[in-house]
Residue, then its C-alpha position, 0 to 999 in steps of 0.5 A: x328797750x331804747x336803741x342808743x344811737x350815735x350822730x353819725x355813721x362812721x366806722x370807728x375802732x373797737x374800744x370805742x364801741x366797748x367805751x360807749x357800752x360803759x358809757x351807756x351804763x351811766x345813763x341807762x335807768x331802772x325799766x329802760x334797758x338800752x342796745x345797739x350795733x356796730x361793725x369794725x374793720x377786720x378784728x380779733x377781740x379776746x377776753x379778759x383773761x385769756x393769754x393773747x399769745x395762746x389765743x390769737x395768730x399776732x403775726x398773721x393779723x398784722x401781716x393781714x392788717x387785722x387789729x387785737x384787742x382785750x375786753x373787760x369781759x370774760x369768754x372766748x376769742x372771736x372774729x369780727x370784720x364788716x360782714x357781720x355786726x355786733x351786739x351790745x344790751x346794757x341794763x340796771x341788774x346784778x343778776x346774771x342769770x336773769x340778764x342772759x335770759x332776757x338777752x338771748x330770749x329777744x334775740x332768739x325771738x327776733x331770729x324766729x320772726x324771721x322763721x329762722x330755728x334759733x336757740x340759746x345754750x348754757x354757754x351764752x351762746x345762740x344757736x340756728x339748727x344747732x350751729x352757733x350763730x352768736x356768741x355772747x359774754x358778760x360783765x358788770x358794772x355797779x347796779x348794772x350789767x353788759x352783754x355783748x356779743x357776735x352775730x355772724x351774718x356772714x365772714x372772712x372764713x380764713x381770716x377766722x380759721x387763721x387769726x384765732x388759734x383755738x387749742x386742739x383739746x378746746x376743739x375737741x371737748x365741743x366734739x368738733x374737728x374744726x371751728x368751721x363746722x360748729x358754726x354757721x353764718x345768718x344769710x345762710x338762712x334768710x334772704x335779708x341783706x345786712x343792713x335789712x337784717x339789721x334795720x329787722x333787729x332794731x324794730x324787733x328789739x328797740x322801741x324808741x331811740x336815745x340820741x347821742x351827741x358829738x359831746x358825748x362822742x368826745x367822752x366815750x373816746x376818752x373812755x376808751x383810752x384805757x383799752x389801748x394801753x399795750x399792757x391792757x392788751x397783752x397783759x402779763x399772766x406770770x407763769x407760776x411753779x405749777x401750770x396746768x390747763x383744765x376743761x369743763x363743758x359748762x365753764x369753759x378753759x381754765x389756765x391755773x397757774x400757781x405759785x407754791x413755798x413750802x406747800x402753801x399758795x404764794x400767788x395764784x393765777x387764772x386765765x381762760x375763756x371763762x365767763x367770769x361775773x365778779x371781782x375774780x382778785x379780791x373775791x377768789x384770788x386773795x382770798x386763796x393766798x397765803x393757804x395751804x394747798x390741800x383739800x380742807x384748806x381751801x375748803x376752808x379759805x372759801x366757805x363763804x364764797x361761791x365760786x359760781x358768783x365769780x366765775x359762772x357755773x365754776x362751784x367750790x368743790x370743782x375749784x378744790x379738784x381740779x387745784x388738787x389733782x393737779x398738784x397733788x400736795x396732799x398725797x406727796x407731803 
């Protein structure tokens, strides 16, 4: 793996290091995987598909001067200021599965050189002695996929109980009270500083370096434009005739809303943290247009589609209930 380096060391804001990952899938090739880390100023980054206004506090960040922002990936909200610093791994591959594994695999192994008890989850996220430490999400480019992900050496723990609204039934499906105690910080389990820790990962994680040049600097800016559009940012998740919001321990929060005439999906809607891996329009949502919402019609609408190849570890049947027991279409017709 090579580490993608910039030609210098300015601290510059969030969709330009999400621009560089895209930037980066360009030149990345077969067998030579790249990676690379970076820190902002204080900042909320949120998902895909989340509702920003569910998630994040917009008055206490501006009122703290911490700055929102969407990503092209799915999953949850996080925090992210100097004291800790972020991840980003781009490699030639369409298999999910097989990318996550080999990510949170090195980084597990990095933390464990330190004598540090690392672990992975199922939810991408890696663990020190059964905190989380680091969360990890996903998304895909043509031949190629990005994980990106937080490695919390150390935060401002109220900016993050206070930025981020995470829902009570969020909270409590995780079996906690409260965001601080399903995580930790990584100085509190080794002596290194900062930039030691992050001097460790480089020569743990990367032989060799890629330098980049001011050239492509003015590129991976213009990349980055698109993540400053306030519709990016804020989006627009219309609300539908039936709105409801189901939990599952391996998806995550998913937020359905769909519009019915006459018992059939006029326009469907999903939101949430879910991980999700494929074109979520094309492949789930018109495909369910136009049908009627019962059972064996959806059923039917998706027999050759795999929902778990959309959105990671959601299968059809799952998809079908949770749509029909919240709706109940079938049992008032």
């Amino acid at each position: 793996m090579k580490y993608l380096q910039l030609p210098d060391n300015k601290t510059r804001i969030l969709p330009f290091y999400l621009a560089m990952e895209e930037y980066a899938a360009r030149i990345v090739t077969p067998g030579n995987d790249l990676f690379f880390m970076w820190q902002v100023n204080p900042t909320v980054i949120f998902g895909r598909n989340q509702h920003v206004l569910r998630e994040v506090n917009i008055d206490y960040c501006r009122e703290h001067g911490i700055e929102v922002y969407r990503r092209k990936s799915g999953g949850g909200c996080v925090y992210a200021d100097m004291s800790n610093v972020m991840f980003s791994y781009i490699t030639c591959s369409d298999n999910v599965a097989l990318t996550y594994s080999r990510y949170t695999g090195a980084v597990v192994g990095m933390l464990r050189q330190l004598g540090i008890n690392a672990s992975d989850n199922s939810r991408n996220d890696i663990l020190i002695d059964g905190l989380k430490v680091s969360g990890n999400a996903f998304y895909h480019l043509p031949g190629r996929s990005i994980v990106h992900g937080t490695m919390l050496y150390d935060t401002d723990m109220r900016h993050m109980l206070h930025a981020i609204t995470p829902s009570r039934h969020k909270l409590q499906a995780k079996g906690v009270d409260s965001v601080r105690s399903h995580i930790t910080t990584l100085n509190r389990h080794t002596g290194l500083s900062l930039p030691q820790f992050m001097a460790h990962a480089r020569q743990c994680l990367c032989s060799g370096t890629i330098e980049l040049t001011l050239a492509d600097v003015a590129q991976i800016k213009a990349l980055s434009m698109p993540y400053l559009d306030r519709d990016f940012i804020f989006g627009n998740n219309p609300a539908g005739t039936h709105t409801f919001t189901v939990r599952d321990n391996q998806v995550g929060t998913i937020d359905i809303s769909i519009t019915l005439r006459h018992g059939t999906i006029h326009n469907i809607n999903f939101a949430g943290d879910f991980f999700l891996i494929g074109d979520l329009d094309s492949e789930l949502v018109n495909r369910l247009k136009g049908v009627q919402c019962s059972a064996n019609q959806l059923a039917h609408a998706l027999h050759d589609v795999r929902c778990q190849d959309i959105i990671l570890n959601l299968t059809n049947e799952k998809l079908i209930k949770f749509i029909t027991d919240n709706i109940h279409y079938e049992r008032t017709t």
